[in-house]
C-alpha positions in Angstrom: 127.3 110.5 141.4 124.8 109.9 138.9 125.4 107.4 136.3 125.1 108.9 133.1 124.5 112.1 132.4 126.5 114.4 130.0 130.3 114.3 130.0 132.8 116.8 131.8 133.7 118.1 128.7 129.7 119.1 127.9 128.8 119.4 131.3 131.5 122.6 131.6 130.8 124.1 128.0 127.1 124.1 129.4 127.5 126.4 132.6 125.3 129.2 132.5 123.3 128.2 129.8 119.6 127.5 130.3 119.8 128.2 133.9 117.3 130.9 134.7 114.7 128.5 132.7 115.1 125.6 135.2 112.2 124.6 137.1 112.1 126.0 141.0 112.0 123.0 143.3 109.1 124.5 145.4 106.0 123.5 145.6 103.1 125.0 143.2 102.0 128.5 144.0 98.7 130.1 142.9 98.6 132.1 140.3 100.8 135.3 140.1 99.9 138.6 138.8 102.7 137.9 137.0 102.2 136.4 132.7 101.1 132.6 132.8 103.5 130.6 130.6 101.7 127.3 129.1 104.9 125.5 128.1 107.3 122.3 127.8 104.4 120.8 125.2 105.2 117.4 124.1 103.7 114.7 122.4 105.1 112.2 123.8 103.1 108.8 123.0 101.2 108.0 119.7 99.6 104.5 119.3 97.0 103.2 116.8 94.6 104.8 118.5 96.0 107.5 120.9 97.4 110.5 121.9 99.1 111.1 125.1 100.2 115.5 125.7 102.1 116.7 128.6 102.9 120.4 129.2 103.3 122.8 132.5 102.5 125.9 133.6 104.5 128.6 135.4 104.7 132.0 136.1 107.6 133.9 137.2 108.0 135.3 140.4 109.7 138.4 141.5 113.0 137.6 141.3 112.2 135.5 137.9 112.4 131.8 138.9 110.0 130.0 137.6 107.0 128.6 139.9 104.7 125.9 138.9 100.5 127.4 138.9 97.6 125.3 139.2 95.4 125.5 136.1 92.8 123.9 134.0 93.7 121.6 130.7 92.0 121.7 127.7 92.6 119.3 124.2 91.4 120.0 120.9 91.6 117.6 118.5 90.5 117.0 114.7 91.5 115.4 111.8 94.2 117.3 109.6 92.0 116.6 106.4 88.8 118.1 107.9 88.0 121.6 107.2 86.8 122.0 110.3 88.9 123.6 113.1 89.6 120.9 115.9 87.4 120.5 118.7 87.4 119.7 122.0 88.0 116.4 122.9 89.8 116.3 126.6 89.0 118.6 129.6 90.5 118.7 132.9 88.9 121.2 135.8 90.9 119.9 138.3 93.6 121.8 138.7 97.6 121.5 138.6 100.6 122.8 136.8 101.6 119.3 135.7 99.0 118.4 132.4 99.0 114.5 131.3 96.1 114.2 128.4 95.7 111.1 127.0 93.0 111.2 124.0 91.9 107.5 122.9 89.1 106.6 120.0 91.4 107.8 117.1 91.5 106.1 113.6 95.1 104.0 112.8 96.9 105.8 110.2 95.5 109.5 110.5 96.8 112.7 110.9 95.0 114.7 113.5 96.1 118.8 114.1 95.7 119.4 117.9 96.0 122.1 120.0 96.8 122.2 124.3 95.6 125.1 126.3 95.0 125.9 129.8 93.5 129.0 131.4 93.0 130.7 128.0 96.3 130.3 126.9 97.5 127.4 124.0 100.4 125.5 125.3 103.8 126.2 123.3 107.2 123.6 123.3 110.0 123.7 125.3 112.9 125.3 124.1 114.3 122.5 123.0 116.0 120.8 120.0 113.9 117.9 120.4 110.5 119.5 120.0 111.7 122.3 117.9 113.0 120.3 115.3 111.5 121.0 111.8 108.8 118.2 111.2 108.0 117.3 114.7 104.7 117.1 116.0 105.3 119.8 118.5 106.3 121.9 116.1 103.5 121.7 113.3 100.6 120.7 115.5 100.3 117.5 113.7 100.7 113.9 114.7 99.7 110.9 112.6 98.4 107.5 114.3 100.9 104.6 114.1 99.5 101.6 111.8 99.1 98.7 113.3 100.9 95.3 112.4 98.3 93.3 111.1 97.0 90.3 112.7 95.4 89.5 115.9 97.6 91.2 119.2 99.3 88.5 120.7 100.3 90.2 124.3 102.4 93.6 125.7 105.1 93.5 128.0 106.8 96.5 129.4 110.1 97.3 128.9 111.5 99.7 132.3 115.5 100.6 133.6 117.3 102.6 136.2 114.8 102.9 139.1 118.3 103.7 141.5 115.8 102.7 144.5 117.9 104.4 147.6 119.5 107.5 145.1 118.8 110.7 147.1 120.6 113.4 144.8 119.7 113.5 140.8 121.1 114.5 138.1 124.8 115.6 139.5 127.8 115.0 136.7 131.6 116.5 138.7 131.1 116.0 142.6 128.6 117.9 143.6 128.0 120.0 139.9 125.9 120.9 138.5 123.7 121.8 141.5 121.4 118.7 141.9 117.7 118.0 142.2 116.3 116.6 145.7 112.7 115.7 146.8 110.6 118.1 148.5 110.9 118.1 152.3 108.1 116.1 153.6 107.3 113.7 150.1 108.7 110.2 149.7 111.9 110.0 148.2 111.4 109.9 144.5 113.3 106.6 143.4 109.8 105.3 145.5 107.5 107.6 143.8 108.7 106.8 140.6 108.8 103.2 141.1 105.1 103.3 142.7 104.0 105.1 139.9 105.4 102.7 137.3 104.1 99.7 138.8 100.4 101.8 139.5 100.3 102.3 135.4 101.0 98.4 134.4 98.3 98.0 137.0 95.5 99.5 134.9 93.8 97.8 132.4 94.9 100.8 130.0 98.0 99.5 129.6 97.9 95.7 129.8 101.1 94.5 130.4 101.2 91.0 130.9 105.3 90.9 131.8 107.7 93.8 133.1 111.4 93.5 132.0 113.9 95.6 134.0 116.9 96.0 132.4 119.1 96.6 135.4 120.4 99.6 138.2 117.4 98.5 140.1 119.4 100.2 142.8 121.6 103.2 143.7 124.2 101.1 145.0 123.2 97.9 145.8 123.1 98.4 149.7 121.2 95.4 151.6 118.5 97.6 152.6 118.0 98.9 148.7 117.6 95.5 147.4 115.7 94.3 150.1 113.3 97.3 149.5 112.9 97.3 145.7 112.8 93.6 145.9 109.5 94.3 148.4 107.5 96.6 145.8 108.2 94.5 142.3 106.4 92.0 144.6 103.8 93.6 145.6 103.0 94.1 142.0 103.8 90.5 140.7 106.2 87.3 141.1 109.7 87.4 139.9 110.2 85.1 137.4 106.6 85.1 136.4 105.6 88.4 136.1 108.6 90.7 136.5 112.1 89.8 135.6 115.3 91.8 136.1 118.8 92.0 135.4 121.7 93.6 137.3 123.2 97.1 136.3 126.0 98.7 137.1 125.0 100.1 140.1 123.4 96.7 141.4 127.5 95.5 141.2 129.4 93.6 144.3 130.8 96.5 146.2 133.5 96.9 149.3 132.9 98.5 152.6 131.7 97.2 155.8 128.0 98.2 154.9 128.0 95.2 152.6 130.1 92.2 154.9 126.6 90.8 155.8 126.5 89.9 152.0 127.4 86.6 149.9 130.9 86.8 149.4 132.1 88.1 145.5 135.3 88.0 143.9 138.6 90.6 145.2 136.8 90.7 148.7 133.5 92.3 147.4 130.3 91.7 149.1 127.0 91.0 146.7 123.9 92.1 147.7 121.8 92.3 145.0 122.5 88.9 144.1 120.9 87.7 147.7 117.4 89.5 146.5 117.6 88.2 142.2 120.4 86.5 140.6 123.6 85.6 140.9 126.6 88.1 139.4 127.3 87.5 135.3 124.0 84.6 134.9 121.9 84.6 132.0 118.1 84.4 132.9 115.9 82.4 130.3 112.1 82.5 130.1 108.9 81.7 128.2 105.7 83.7 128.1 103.2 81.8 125.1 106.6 80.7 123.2 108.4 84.1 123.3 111.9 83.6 124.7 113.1 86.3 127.1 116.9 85.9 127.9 118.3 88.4 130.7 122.3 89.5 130.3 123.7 90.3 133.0 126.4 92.7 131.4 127.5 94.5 135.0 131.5 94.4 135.8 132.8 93.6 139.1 133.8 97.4 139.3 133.0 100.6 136.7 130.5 101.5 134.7 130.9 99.6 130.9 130.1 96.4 130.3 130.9 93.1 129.9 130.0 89.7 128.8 131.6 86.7 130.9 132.9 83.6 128.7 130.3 81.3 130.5 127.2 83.3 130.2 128.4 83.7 126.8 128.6 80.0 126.1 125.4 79.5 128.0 123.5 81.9 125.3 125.0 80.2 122.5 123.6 76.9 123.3 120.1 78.2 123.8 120.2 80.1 120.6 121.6 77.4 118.5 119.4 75.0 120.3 116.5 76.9 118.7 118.0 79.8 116.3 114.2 80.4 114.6 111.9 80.8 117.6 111.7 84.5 118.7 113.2 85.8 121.0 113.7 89.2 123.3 116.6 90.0 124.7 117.3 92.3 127.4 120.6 93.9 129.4 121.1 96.9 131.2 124.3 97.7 128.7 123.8 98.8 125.1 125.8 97.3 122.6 126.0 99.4 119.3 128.8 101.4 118.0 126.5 104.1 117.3 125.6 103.7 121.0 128.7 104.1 122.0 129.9 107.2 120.2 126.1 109.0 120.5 126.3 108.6 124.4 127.6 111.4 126.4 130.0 109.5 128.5 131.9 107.8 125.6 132.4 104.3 124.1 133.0 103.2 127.1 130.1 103.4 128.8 128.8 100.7 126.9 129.1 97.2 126.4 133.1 96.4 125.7 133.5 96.0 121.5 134.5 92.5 121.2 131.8 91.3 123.2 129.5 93.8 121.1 130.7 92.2 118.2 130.7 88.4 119.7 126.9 89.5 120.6 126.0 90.4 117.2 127.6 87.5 115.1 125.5 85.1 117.7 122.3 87.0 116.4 123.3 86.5 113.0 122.8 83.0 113.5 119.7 82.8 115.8 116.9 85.3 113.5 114.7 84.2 115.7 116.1 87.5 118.0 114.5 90.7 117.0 114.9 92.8 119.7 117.3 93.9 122.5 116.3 96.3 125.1 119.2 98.1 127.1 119.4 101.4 129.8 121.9 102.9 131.5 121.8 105.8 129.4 119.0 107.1 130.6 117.1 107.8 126.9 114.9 107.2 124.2 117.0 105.9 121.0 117.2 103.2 118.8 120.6 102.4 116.7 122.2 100.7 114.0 123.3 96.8 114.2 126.9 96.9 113.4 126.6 93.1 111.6 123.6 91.9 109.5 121.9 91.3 112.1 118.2 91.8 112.1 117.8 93.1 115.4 116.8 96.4 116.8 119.0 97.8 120.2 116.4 100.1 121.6 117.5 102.3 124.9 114.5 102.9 127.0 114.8 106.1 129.0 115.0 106.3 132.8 112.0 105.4 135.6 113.7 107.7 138.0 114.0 110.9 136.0 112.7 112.7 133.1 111.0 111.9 130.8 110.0 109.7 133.8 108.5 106.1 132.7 108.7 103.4 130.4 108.1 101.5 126.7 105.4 98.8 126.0 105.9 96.4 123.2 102.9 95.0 121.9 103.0 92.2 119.7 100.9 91.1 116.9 100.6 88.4 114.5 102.7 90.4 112.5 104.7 92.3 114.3 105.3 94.8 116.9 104.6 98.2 118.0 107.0 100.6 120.6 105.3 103.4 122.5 107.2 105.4 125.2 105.0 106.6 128.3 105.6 109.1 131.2 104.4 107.5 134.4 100.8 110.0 135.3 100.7 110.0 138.7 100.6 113.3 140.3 103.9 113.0 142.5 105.5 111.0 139.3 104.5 114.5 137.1 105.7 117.1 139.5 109.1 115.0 139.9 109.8 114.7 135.9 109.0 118.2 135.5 111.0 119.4 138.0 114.1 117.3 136.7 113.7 118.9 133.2 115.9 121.4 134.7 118.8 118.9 135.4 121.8 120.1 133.3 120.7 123.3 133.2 117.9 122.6 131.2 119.6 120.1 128.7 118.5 116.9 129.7 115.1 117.0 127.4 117.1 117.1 124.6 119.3 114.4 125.2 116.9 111.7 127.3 113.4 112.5 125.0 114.4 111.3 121.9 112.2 111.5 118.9 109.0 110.5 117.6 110.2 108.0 116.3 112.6 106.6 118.6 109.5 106.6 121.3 106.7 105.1 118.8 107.4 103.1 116.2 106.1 99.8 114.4 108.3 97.6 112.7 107.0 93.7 110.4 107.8 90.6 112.0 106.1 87.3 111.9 104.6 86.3 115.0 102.1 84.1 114.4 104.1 81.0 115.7 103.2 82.6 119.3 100.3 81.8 121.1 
């Protein structure tokens, strides 16, 4: 069963809605006689000094399903202030139903009016609340570059959750409803292709990121072979504890069953797994990358879904935080922690992290303002919420590796500051497999995984330039 997808009581108010727009699982067909629909346009990552579009095109076939079609992909792009009508500034002949333009060389600060076509046609948004809301950029055909903190950038890390290596059905709520979404007979499974293509994009010098933090459900259930596997490719990218750190989700939890006996030992005659491939159950991990702290919560629970806060790893990130309450620090958990998390999340308050130790969290970052960040999953979205104490501290949710909207958030740090930009992994297997799982909850997922603008890209004032 997935992990976090709407809740029964949405899940059955939305049967039958949306479902003749869902995606067929097939592969891409050539072109129909059929209209060509250039659709799903998002704008999905604005930096300083880029653009990044996505859309697809389909065409109908006879019994009205929707097929992908291989087409071209055209950009133009031009400032909103310039009389001139935008120009073209990306071109793609190669072709494929799955478009991922990214448009660099842009001015910080700018608006820019843009327009995505492909075989003759300009590209239109989903039907969706979160592109069709008043204002957005998918909506006006405006975006306006993100300003830069100032000073000198310091270093990016990426911030990535819920891989669920080993996972073979997505997107399913009450046993085996709403219908869910498989891989293609013949293709790896896509926990692997969208792990591959996570780790392919931090390779590239486009992106830069000096660290990857995983904030947990690494794993669909924490069998050996699942840990031992996903343990394999984060080190064929880097070295745990160097490059790549990661904490335990829920679904990376001790379990029971005779698949797991070959496993350490873990409390009420559960068998832990995970912890033989990372760390062991309810630890705090500390780091420090050029005097940036990076403390890992474990915030799994021996069985369920919330999350919890034992007293020891609690007492263990007391003392580091008092130790040094001014030097700053990152903080990431696969749990979030708000109460605006918990009441804006499908599945309920208690899905998050438990409220006293939400609370007991937040009074500790009172006192330590060195903390200005926390990065959580599980929830599979883009948001940012409200601190329920005066804490100065932003809980940001970074949506899901696995699934649509498919990929990841880099934090870049300045002298300054920081900046947050979502991304979409752009492989070509990575791009079929997120638009296919659009159609996951009969079509609702976008609006509840996406988020906004400015959820996804964002800059907020900090100083930094204590770091090196």
């Amino acid at each position: 069963m997935s992990c976090c997808g709407p809740s029964r009581r949405t899940f059955l108010s939305a049967v039958g809605w949306a479902a003749s727009t869902a995606l067929a699982a097939p592969g891409s067909v050539r072109a129909q006689p059929n209209p060509l629909l250039v659709t799903d346009l998002e704008v999905v990552t604005v930096t300083d000094r880029s653009v990044i579009l996505t859309w697809t095109t389909v065409a109908p076939d006879p019994s009205g399903r929707l097929l992908p079609v291989d087409t071209d992909a055209q950009v133009r792009l031009g400032p909103a202030d310039s009389p001139l009508a935008p120009g073209t500034v990306y071109a793609e002949d190669e072709r494929t139903p799955f478009h991922y333009a990214e448009i660099d060389g842009l001015e910080p600060g700018r608006p820019y009016r843009f327009e995505a076509w492909s075989n003759g046609a300009r590209a239109a948004p989903a039907l969706s609340l979160t592109t069709l809301t008043p204002g957005s950029p998918e909506s006006t055909g405006e975006f306006t570059t993100l300003m830069p903190p100032p000073g000198r950038q310091l270093r990016t890390i990426a911030l990535a959750n819920d891989v669920h290596y080993g996972e073979q059905i997505s997107g399913l709520v009450v046993d085996s409803l709403p219908p869910g979404f498989q891989q293609e007979p013949g293709l790896p499974p896509y926990p692997e292709v969208m792990l591959a293509a996570l780790l392919d994009d931090l390779r590239r010098p486009d992106r830069g990121a000096v660290a990857l933090l995983i904030a947990g459900d690494l794993t669909a259930e924490a069998r050996p072979e699942e840990s031992r596997a996903v343990r394999a490719h984060l080190d064929s990218w880097g070295k745990q504890g160097r490059d790549y750190f990661a904490v335990r989700g829920n679904h990376d939890r001790p379990h029971i069953g005779s698949e797991y006996q070959g496993c350490l030992p873990a409390p009420a005659d559960h068998y832990d797994c995970w912890a033989e491939q990372f760390d062991p159950r309810q630890q705090l991990i500390a780091h420090e990358v050029g005097g940036l702290r990076l403390l890992g919560l474990d915030t799994s629970e021996l069985d369920g879904s919330g999350g919890s806060i034992v007293r020891p790893q609690f007492d263990r990130l007391g003392e580091l935080l008092r130790t040094d309450p001014d030097r700053p620090t990152l903080v990431f958990g696969h749990h979030p922690v708000t109460a605006e998390s918990g009441l804006t999340n499908t599945a309920g308050p208690g899905f998050v992290l438990n409220r006293s130790d939400s609370l007991e969290l937040q009074t500790l970052y009172e006192r330590a303002p060195g903390v200005f960040l926390q990065h959580s999953g599980h929830t599979h979205r883009n948001r940012r919420t409200r601190p329920d104490t005066g804490c100065a501290v932003e809980f940001l949710e970074v949506a899901a590796v696995k699934e649509y909207p498919g990929g990841y958030s880099l934090l870049r740090l300045y002298e300054g500051g920081y900046m947050i930009n979502f991304y979409k992994t752009r492989t070509a297997a990575a791009c079929r497999w997120s638009a296919t799982t659009r159609g996951e909850y009969f079509g609702l997922l976008p609006d509840y995984t996406l988020g906004t603008f400015a959820d996804r890209n964002h800059v907020v004032l900090r100083d930094f330039s204590g770091l090196s």
